[in-house]
C-alpha positions, 0 to 999 in steps of 0.5 A: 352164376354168370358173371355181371357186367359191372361197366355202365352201357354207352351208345357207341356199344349198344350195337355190338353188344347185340350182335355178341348176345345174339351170337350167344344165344343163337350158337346152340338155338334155332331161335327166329332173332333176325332182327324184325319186329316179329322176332320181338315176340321171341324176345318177350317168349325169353323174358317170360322163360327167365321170369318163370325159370326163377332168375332173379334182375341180378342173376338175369342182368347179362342176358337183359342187358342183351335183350334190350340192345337187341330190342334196341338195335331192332329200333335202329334197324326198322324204326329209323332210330339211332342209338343215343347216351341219355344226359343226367335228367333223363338217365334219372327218368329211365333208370338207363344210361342209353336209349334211342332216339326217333326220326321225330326226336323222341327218346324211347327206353328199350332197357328199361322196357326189357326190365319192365316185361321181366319184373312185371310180365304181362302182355302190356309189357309185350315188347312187340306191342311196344313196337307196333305202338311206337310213336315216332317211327320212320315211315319206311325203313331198311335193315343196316 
């Protein structure tokens, strides 16, 4: 079993600990996670995997916990967010300890979207819909 990550996430984090899942996941895959929103249907083709390969949220904790900073990251990256540590109400909300926040203010959960897919599967829970439906994004972005 891999070992979980006890210490609760902070912004100042989130990009790191997306660029090492990615370096994971990548190292014996040919996986397209470039960072695009395109690559967000990869991302909900892995959740889909863990989900009917029978992980349980505990057993699937890490590798969640990297898909939703790299969900996340990709926010960053191409939507103009920026990484944000929630206050007490909206760690209540979320349920997660960090989030984004967009150009316009609003704070999205990319955590929690992650869980989301992985609990209730679906296409309404696709991560890729989630961006293109996202409220909030720069108009024009560039990669960092």
């Amino acid at each position: 079993m891999a070992e979980v990550d006890e210490r609760v996430p902070c912004a100042g984090e989130m990009r790191s600990r997306a660029a090492g899942f990615l370096a994971r996941v990548t190292t014996r895959n040919r996986l397209p996670l470039d960072y695009s929103e395109r690559s967000l249907r990869v991302v909900d083709f892995l959740i889909d995997g863990l989900r009917k390969g029978g992980a349980d949220r505990e057993a699937a904790h890490d590798a969640l916990l990297g898909l939703g900073a790299y969900v996340g990251e990709v926010l960053v990256r191409r939507a103009g967010a920026v990484w944000v540590d929630f206050d007490a109400d909206q760690r209540s909300y979320f349920g997660q300890p960090v989030g984004v926040r967009m150009p316009d203010g609003r704070v999205w959960n990319p955590l929690g979207k992650v869980v989301n897919r992985f609990e209730v599967g679906g296409p309404e829970e696709s991560l890729q819909t989630f961006y293109l439906i996202l409220h909030g994004r720069a108009r024009r972005t560039t990669a960092r």
